[in-house]
C-alpha positions as CSV (number, residue, x, y, z in Angstrom):
1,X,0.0,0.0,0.0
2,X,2.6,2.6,1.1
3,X,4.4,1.2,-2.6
4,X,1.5,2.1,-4.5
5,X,0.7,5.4,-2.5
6,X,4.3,6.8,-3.6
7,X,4.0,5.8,-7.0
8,X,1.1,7.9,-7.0
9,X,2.2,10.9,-5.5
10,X,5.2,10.6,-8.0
11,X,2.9,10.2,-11.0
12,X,0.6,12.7,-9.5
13,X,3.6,14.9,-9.0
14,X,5.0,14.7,-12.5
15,X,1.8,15.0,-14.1
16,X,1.3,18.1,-11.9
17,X,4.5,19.9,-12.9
18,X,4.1,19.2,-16.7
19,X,1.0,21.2,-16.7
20,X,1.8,24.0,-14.5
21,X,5.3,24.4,-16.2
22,X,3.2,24.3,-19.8
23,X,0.3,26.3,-19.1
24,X,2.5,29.1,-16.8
25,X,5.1,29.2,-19.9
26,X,2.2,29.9,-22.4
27,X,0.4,32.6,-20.1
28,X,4.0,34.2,-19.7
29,X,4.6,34.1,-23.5
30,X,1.1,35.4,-24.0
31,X,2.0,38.4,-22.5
32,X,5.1,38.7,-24.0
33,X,4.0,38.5,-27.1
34,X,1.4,40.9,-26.8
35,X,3.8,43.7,-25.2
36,X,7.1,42.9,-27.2
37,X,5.7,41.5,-30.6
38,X,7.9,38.2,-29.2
39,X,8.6,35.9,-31.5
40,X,8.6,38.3,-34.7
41,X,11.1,40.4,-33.4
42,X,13.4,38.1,-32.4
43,X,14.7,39.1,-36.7
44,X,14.7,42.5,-36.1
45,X,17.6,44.6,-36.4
46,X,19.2,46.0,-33.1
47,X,17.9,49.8,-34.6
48,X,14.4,48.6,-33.6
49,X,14.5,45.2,-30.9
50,X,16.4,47.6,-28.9
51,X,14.5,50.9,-28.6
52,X,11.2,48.9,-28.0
53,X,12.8,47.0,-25.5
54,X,14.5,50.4,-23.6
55,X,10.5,51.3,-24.3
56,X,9.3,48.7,-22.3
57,X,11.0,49.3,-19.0
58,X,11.1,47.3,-16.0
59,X,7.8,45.6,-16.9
60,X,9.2,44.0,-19.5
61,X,12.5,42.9,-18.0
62,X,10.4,40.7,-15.3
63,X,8.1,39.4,-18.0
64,X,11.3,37.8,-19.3
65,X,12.0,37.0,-15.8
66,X,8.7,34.9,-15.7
67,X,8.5,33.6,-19.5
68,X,12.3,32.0,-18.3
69,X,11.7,30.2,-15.3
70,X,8.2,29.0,-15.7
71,X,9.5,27.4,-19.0
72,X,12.3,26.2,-16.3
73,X,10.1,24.3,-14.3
74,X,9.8,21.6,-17.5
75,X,13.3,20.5,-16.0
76,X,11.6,18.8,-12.9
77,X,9.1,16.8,-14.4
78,X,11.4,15.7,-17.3
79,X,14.0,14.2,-14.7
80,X,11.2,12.3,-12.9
81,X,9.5,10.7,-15.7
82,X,11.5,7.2,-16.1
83,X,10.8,6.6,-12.5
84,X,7.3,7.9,-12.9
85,X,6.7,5.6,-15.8
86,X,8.9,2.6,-14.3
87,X,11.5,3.1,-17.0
88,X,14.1,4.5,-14.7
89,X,16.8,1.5,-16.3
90,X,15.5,1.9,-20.0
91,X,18.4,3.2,-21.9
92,X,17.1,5.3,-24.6
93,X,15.1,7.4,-22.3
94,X,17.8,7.4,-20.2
95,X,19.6,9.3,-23.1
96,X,16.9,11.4,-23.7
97,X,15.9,12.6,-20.3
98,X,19.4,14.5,-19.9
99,X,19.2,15.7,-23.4
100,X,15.6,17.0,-22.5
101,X,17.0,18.9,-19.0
102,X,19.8,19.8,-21.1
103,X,17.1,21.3,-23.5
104,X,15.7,23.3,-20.5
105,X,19.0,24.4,-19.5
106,X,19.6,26.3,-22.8
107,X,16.3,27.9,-22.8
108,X,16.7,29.2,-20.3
109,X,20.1,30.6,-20.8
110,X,18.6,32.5,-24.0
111,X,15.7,33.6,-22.0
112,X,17.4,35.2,-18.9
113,X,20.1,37.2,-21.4
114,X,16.9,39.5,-22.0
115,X,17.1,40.1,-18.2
116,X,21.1,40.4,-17.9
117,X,22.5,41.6,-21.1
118,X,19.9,42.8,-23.4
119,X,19.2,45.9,-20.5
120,X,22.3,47.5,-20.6
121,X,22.7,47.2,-24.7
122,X,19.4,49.1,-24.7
123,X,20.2,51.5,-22.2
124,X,23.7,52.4,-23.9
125,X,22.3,52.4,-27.4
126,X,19.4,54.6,-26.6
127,X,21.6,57.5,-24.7
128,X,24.4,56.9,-26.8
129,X,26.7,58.6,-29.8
130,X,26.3,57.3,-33.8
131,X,29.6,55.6,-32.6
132,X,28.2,54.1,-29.4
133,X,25.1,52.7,-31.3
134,X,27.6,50.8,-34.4
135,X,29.3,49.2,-31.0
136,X,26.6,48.4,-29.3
137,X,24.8,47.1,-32.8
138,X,28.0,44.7,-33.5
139,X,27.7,43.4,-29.3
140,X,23.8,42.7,-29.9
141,X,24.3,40.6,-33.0
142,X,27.1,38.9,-31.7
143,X,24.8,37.9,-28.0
144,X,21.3,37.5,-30.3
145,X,23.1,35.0,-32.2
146,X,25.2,33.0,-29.6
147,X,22.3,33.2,-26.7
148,X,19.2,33.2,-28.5
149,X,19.9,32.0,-32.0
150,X,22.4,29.0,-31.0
151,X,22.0,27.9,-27.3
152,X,18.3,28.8,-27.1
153,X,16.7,28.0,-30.5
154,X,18.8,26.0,-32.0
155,X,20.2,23.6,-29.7
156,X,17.2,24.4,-27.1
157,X,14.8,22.9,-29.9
158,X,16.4,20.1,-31.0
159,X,17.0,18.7,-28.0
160,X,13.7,19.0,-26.7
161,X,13.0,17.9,-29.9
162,X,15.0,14.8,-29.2
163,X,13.6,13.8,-26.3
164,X,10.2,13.7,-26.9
165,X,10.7,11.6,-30.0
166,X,12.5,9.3,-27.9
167,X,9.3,9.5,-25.1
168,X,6.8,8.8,-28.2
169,X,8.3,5.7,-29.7
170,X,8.8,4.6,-26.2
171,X,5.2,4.9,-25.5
172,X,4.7,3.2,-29.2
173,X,7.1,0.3,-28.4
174,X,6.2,-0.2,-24.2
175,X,2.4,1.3,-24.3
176,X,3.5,2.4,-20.9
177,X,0.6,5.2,-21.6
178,X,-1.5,5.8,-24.7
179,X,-1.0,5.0,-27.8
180,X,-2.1,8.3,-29.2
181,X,-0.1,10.7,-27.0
182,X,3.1,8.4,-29.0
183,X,1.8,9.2,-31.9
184,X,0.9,13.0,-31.5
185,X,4.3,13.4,-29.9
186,X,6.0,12.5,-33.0
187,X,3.7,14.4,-35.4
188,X,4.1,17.9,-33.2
189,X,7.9,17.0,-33.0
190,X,8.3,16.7,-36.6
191,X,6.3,20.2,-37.1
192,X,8.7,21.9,-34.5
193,X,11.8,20.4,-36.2
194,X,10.3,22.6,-39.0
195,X,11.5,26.1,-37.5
196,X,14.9,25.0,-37.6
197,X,14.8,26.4,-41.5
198,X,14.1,29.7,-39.6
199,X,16.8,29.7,-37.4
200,X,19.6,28.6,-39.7
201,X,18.4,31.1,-42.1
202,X,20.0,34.0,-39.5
203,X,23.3,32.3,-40.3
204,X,23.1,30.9,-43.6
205,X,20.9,32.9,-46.3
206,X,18.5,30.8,-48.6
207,X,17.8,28.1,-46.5
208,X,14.2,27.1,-47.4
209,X,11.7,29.0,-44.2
210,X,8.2,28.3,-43.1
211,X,6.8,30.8,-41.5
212,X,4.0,29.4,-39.8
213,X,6.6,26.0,-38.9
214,X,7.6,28.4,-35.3
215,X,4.5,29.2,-34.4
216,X,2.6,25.8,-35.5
217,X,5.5,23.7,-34.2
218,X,6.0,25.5,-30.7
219,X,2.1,25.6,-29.8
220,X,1.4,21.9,-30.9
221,X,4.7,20.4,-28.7
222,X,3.6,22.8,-26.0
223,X,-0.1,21.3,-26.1
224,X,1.9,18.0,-26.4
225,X,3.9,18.3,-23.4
226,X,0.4,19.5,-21.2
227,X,-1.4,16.8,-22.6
228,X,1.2,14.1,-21.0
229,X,0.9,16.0,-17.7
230,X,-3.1,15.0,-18.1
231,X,-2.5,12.0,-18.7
232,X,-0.6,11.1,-16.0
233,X,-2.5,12.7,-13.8
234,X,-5.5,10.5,-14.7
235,X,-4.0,7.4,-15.1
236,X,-4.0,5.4,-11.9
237,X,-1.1,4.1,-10.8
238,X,-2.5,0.3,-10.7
239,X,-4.0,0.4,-14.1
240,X,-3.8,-2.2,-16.4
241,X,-0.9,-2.4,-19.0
242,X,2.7,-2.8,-19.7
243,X,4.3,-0.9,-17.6
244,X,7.9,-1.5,-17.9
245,X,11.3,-1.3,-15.4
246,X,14.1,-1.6,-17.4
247,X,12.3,-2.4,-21.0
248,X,10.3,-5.7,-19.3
249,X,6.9,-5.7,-18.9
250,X,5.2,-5.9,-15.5
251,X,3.2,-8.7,-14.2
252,X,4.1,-11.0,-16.7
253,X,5.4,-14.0,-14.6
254,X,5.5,-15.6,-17.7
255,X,6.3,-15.7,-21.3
256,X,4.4,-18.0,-23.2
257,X,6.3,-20.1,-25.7
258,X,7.0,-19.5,-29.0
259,X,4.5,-21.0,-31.7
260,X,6.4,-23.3,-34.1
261,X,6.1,-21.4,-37.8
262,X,4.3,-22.0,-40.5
263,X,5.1,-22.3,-44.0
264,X,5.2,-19.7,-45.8
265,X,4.5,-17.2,-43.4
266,X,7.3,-14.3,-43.2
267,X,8.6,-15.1,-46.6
């Protein structure tokens, strides 16, 4: 009993976080968006991303405060999946459930330089000379695309990217949860991988871009990642299905034979 009551508050917990992490993130970006014009003018030039952000003023420095660690509190419930799901000795999740905290970790590096270095860049290029503001253009570009356009896009997205294709076929391959949420996770992973084009065109002009693949991509693996948080929330702990610790299935004491073959078949 006391078993099954911590594998409940741990599923119950994890399920928890995945929601409140997803739903506080997109409320944060909401506003964001609304004040800032975020994502668009994330390919601005420095001559208008940083007057409208010295415009914005304190306001807007803590809603980048908030968009970066609600998005941070993805890194919990990421970590405690295997365990949650009885996978904790399952290698390829294994693999993907650093790659996903990594993920968060880079996120939130090119969310929090809007906090610590985009401030003073504004500051000094609103006050400052036709001199100043060439300087202070050439040290944007150089943080935009390091911070934002590497760290957080780039890499940010693909591993995220990686690990919840890894979490969907898992689900395909242990049905440790539904079926559907394997087979949504690799459809919205595939449409986020699509933004990639977008960021690689910053660096590397006439790389084929869909606009929509950003916006599209981001909302459906962001929907996605809720969704699992629902799920395991609902799903009792003690429900029927192959569960798995360490890619066997649970409650199986035994594994029927083999059938001998029959001709033909497999040929």
């Amino acid at each position: 009993m006391a078993t099954a009551r911590t594998g409940q508050g741990l599923r119950r917990t994890t399920g928890g976080l995945f929601v409140v992490g997803a739903l506080a993130f997109a409320a944060a970006a909401t506003v964001l968006s609304s004040t800032f014009n975020w994502p668009d003018i994330l390919r601005e030039p420095a001559a208008v991303v940083l007057p409208a952000f010295d415009a914005g003023g304190p306001s807007l420095v803590w809603t980048w405060f908030a968009t970066a660690w609600t998005y941070a509190i993805l890194v919990v419930p990421i970590l405690l999946l295997p365990a949650t799901l009885r996978l904790r000795r399952h290698p390829a999740l294994g693999v993907a459930t650093y790659l996903g905290a990594t993920s968060v970790v880079l996120s939130l590096i090119g969310f929090l330089r809007w906090v610590f270095v985009v401030p003073p860049l504004a500051d000094s290029y609103v006050g400052g000379s036709a001199a100043t503001k060439v300087a202070v253009e050439a040290a944007w570009t150089a943080q935009h695309q390091f911070g934002g356009a590497l760290l957080g896009e780039h890499l940010g997205q693909l591993l995220a990217i990686s690990w919840s294709v890894t979490l969907s076929v898992v689900i395909l391959r242990t049905r440790v949860l539904p079926r559907w949420l394997g087979i949504s996770g690799v459809a919205v992973s595939a449409l986020y991988l699509s933004n990639q084009g977008d960021i690689l065109a910053t660096a590397i002009p006439g790389v084929p871009v869909w606009d929509l693949g950003g916006l599209i991509g981001s909302t459906g693996w962001g929907l996605w990642v809720a969704a699992l948080g629902v799920v395991l929330l609902w799903r009792p702990v003690n429900a029927r299905g192959p569960a798995v610790e360490g890619g066997a299935p649970t409650g199986s004491a035994t594994v029927p034979a083999p059938r001998p073959p029959v001709a033909g078949v497999g040929k």
